[in-house]
SEZA-921396 format. One record per residue (C-alpha): residue number from 1; residue in one letter; x, y, z. Coordinates in nm, 2 decimals. Each point is the difference from the previous one (the first is absolute). Example, Ala and Ser with C-alpha at 12.3 -4.5 7.8 and 13.67 -1.06 7.14 Angstrom:
BEGIN
 resi resn      X      Y      Z
    1    A   1.23  -0.45   0.78
    2    S   0.14   0.34  -0.07
***
This chain:
BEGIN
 resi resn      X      Y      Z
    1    X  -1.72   2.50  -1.27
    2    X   0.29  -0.26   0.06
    3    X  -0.01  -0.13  -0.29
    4    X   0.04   0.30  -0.22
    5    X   0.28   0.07   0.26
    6    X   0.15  -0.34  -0.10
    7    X  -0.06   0.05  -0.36
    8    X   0.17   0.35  -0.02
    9    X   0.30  -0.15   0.15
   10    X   0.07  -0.25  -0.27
   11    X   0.33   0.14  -0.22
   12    X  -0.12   0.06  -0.36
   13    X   0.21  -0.30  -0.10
   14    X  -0.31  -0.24   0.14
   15    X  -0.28   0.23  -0.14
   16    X  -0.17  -0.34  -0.07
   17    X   0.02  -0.13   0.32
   18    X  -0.15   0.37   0.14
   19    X  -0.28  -0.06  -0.25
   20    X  -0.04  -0.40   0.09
   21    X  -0.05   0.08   0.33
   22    X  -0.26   0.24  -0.07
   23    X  -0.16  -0.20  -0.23
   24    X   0.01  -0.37   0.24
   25    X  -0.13   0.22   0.33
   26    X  -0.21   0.27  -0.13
   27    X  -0.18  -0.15  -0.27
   28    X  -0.01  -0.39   0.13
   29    X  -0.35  -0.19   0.02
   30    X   0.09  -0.13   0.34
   31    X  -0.25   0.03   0.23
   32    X   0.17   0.23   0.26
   33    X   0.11  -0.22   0.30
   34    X   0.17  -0.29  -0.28
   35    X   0.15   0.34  -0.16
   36    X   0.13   0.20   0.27
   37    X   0.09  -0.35   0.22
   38    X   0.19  -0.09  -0.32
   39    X   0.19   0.29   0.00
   40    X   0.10   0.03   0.33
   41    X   0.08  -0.37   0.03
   42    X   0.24   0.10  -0.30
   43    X   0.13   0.28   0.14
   44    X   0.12  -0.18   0.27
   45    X   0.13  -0.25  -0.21
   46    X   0.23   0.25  -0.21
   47    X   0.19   0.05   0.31
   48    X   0.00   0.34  -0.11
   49    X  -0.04   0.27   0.29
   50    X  -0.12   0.30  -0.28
   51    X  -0.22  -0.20  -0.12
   52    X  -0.13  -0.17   0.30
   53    X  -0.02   0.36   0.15
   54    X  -0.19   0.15  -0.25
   55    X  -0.24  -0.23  -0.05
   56    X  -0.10  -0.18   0.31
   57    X  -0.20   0.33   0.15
   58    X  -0.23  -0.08  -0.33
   59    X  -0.05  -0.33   0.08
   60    X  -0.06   0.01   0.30
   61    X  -0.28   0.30  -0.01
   62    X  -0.17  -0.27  -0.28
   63    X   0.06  -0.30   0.16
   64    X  -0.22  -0.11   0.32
   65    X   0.19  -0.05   0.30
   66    X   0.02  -0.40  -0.01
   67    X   0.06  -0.01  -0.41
   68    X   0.26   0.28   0.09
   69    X   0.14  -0.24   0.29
   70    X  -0.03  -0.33  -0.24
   71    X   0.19   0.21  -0.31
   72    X   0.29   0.06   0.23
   73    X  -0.04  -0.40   0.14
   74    X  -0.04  -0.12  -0.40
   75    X   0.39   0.18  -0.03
   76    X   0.14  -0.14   0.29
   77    X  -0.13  -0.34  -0.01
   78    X   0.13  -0.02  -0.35
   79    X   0.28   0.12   0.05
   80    X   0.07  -0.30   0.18
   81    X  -0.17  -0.25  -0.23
   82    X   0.17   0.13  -0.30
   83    X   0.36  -0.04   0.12
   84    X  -0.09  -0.38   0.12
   85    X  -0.19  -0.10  -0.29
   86    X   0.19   0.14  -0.28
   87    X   0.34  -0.14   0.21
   88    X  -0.19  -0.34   0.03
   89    X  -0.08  -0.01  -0.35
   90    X   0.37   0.10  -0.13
   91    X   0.19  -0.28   0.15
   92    X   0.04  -0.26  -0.22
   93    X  -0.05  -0.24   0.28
   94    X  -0.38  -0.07   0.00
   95    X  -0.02  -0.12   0.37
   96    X  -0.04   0.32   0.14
   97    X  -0.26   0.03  -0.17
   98    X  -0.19  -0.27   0.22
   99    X   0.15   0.11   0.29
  100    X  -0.23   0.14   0.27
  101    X  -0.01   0.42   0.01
  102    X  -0.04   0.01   0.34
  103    X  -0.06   0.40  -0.04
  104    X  -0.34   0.19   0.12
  105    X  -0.17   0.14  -0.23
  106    X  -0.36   0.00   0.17
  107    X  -0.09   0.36  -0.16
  108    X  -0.05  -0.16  -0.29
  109    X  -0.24  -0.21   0.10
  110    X  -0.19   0.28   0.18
  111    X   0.13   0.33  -0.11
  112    X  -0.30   0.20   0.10
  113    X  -0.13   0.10  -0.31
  114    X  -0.16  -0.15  -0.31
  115    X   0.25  -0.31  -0.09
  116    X   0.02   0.11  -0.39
  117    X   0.10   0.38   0.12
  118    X   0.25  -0.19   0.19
  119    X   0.14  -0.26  -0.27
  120    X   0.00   0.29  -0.29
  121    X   0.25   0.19   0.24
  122    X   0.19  -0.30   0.06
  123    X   0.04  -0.06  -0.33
  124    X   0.11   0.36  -0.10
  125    X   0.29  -0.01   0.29
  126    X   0.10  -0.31  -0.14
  127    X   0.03   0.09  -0.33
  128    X   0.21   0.29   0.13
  129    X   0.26  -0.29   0.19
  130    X  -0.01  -0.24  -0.31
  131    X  -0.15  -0.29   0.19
  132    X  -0.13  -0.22  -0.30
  133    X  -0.16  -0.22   0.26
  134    X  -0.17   0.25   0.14
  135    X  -0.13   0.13  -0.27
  136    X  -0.12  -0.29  -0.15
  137    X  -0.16  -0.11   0.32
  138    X  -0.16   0.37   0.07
  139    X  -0.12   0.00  -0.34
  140    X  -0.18  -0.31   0.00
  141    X  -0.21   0.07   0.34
  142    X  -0.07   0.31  -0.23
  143    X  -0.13  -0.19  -0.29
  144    X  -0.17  -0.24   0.20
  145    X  -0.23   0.33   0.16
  146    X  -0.05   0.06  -0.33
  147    X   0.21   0.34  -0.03
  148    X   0.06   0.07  -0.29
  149    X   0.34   0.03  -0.18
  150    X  -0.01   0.37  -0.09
  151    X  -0.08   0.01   0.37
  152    X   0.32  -0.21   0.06
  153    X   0.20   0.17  -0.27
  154    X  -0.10   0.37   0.17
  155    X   0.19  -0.13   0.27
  156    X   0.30  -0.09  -0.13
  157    X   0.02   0.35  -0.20
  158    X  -0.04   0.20   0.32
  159    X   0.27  -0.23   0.15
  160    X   0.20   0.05  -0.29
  161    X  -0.05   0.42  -0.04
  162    X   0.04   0.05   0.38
  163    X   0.41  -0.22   0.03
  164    X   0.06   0.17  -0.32
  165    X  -0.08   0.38   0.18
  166    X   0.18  -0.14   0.31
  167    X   0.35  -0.12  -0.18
  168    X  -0.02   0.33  -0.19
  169    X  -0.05   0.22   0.27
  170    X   0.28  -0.22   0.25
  171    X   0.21   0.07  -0.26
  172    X  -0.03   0.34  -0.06
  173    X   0.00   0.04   0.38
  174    X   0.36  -0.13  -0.03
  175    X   0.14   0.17  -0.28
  176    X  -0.13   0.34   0.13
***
């Protein structure tokens, strides 16, 4: 299992991110695809290759196909949105903020699975790239489906347990 893999590689410094990360993907009350879409959305997110590496083969053997596909779109279309927004809301000077995007982002208007699964990962990425916008925004399409905040809050703790793994194990890459 990748995981244990991923775990066993953690130095003993960060035992409680090793047991974190057992405890945010093995024992979560996600339903699977929200879980393991969550994750790999994350993973990608980290910008870490060990973790992306050891992970993604798990979430991909418990993610369908199009949540698998819309997981991977949720990171990459974030990616995006999170540098513009949180760059648009940091300027002091408000204009840009009623300036016009001008930037597709049509997957999140049909990402081609259920729109929550979709916003939950969106919102986990972006907690990962520090987009207050985002979050806020992400979190309130949330609300308003009537997910609830430990739902929300899962979210940002896998987020949170999965860069944590992925700065670690960078960094003990590099020091090796």
């Amino acid at each position: 299992m990748a995981l244990d893999e991923l775990k066993s590689a953690i130095p003993d410094y960060a035992k409680d991110l090793k047991l974190n990360l057992g405890s945010v993907i093995g024992n979560s009350d996600l339903p699977q695809q929200q879980l393991w879409g969550t994750v790999l959305a994350c993973a990608i997110a980290s910008r870490s290759p060990h973790v992306l590496r050891e992970l993604e083969p798990e979430a991909k053997a418990n993610l369908s196909p199009e949540a698998y596909t819309a997981a991977k779109s949720a990171a990459a279309i974030m990616s995006m949105n999170n540098v513009f927004y949180r760059t648009r809301h940091l300027l002091s000077d408000s204009e840009y903020g009623t300036m016009r995007a001008g930037l597709r982002m049509n997957v999140i208007g049909n990402p081609g699975v259920d729109k929550v699964d979709f916003e939950l990962w969106s919102f986990a990425v972006s907690a990962i790239n520090g987009c207050g916008m985002c979050l806020d925004s992400h979190e309130q399409v949330l609300r308003k489906a009537d997910v609830s905040r430990d739902v929300v809050q899962e979210a940002f703790k896998i987020a949170s347990v999965i860069q944590a793994v992925g700065v670690t194990l960078d960094a003990e890459a590099v020091l090796a």
